[in-house]
N, C-alpha and C positions, 0 to 999 in steps of 0.2 A: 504493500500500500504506500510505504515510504517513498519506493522507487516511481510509482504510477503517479503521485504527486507531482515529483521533480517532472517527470517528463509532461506532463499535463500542462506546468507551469513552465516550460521553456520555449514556445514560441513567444508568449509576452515579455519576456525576458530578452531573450534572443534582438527580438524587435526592437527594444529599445536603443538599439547602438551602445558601441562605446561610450560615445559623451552620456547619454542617457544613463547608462550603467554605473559610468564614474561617478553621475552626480548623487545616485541614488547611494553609494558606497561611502562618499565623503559628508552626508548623512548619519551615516553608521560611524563615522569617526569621527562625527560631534559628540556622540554618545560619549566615546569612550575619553572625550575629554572634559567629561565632569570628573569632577574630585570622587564626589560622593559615590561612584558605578566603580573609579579605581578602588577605593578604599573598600568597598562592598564585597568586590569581585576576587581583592588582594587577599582580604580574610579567608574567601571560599579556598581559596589556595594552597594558604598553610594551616589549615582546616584541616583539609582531604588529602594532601599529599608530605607535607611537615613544610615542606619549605621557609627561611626565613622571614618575614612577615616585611623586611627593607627590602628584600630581593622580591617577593611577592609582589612589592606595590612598582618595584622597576620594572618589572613582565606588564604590567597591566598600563601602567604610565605610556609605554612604549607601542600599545594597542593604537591611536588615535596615529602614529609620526608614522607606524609601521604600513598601515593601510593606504598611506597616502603618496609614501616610497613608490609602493608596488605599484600603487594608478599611475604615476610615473612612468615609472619603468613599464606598464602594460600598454602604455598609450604609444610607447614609440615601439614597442615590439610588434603591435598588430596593425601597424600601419601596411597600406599595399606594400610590394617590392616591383619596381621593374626597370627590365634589362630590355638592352638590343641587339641583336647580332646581323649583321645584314641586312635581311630584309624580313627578318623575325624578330617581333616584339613582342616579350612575354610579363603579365601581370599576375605576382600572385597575391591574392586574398588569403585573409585570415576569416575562418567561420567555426560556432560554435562545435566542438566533439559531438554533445548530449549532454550528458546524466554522470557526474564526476561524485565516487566513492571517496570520503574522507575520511579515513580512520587512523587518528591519533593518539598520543601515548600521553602517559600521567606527566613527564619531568618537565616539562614547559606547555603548557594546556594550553597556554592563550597562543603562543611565540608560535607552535609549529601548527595549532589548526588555522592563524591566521595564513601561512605560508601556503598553505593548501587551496584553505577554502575561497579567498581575496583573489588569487590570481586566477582560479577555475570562474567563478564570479566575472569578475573584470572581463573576462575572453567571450562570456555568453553563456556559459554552461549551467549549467542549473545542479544542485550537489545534496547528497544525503552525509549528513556528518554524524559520525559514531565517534564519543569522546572515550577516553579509557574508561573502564566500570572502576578506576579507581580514582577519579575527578569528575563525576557523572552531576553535580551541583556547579564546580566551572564550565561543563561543557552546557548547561541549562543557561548559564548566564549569555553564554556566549551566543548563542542559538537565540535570547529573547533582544537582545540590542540588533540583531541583524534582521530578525524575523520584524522589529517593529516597523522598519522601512523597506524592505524587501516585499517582493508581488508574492502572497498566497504559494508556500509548493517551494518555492525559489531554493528558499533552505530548509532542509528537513533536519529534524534531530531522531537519533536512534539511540535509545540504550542499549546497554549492555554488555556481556565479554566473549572471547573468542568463536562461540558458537554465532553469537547475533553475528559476527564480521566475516563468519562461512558465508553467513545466509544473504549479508549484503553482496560481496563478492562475487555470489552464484547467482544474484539476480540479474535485471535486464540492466543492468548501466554498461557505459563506456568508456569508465577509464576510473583507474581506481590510485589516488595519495597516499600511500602508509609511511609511517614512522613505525619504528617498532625493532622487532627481534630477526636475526637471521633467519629463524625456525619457520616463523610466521608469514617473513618474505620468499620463501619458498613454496611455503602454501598457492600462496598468491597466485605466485607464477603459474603455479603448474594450473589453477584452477582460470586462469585467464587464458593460458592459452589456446585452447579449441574455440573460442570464438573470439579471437587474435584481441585482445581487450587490452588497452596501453595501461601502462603501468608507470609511476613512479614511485621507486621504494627504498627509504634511507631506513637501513638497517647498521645494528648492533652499534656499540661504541667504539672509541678511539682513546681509552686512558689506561694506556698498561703500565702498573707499578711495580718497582725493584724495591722492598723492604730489607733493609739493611739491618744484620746481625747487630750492629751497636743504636739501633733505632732507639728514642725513646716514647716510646708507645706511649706511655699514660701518657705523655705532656702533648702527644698527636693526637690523643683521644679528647 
């Protein structure tokens, strides 16, 4: 039903152009520059995931400059492109995929669903976003600031864990955003591929540590 939404609601979407789209989005990034939605939204944060409650409110602070990067940067990437060669003149357009799967992970809730969900958004697509089931109160937050200005469908929210992200995965979209685990991005794959279904997937981490025999642990701890 999630999915039947989004596509329901992407020709209105679609239609509205770029500028149309930008404008509806920098909208969404007044929201996030009240005080009151950061500090609301910071709590839910280190609530549901521990995080430090100064770093919480730097993720959410960063919500309103971060959306408006992207409109940047999406404005001049979906611009036409064209070449000549001879007597062949070629134009290419940018149009929307579809139906963009978002399923994001607990350690920066706001930072990577906005990575996702803004530039799917901005291109024309219309997106179903599944928050981690372990920040499922940030991903509510997140989902009611965009859903307030966004057309009906536009953004959908989905709970839940790794079985609900089978089920979105294996539904009818076209292209699916993960963060998350190697194990996970694997999955992915394999279940995208027979109906050649694009993917972007930033998997596992990048912090490998040497603990040293004369460490002083409590004083690390």
């Amino acid at each position: 039903r999630a999915v039947a939404a989004a596509r329901a609601a992407l020709p209105e979407w679609a239609g509205l152009g770029f500028s149309g789209r930008a404008a509806v989005l920098e909208r969404v990034a007044r929201r996030w520059d009240d005080p009151a939605t950061v500090e609301r939204v910071a709590g839910l944060i280190t609530s549901e995931m521990g995080k430090p409650l100064a770093a919480a409110r730097g993720e959410a602070r960063h919500m309103a400059d971060g959306i408006r990067a992207t409109l940047r940067a999406a404005g001049e990437a979906l611009l036409p492109v064209e070449s000549r060669e001879a007597r062949t003149h070629t134009r290419l357009s940018r149009e929307p995929l579809g139906v963009v799967a978002a399923i994001m992970p607990w350690n920066f809730p706001l930072g990577m669903a906005r990575e996702v969900i803004v530039p799917a958004l901005a291109a024309g697509n219309t997106v179903v976003f599944k928050p981690s089931e372990l920040v499922p109160l940030t991903g509510a937050a997140i989902h009611e600031a965009f859903a307030a200005e966004l057309p009906t469908g536009a953004l959908g929210l989905l709970q839940g864990d790794d079985e609900t992200g089978k089920a979105l995965v294996a539904a009818a979209i076209d292209m699916v955003g993960f963060v998350g685990s190697v194990e996970a991005g694997r999955h992915i794959m394999a279940a995208c591929g027979p109906g050649l279904k694009r993917m972007v997937l930033e998997l596992g981490g990048k912090d490998p540590m040497i603990v040293c025999a004369d460490a002083d642990i409590e004083r690390a701890a």
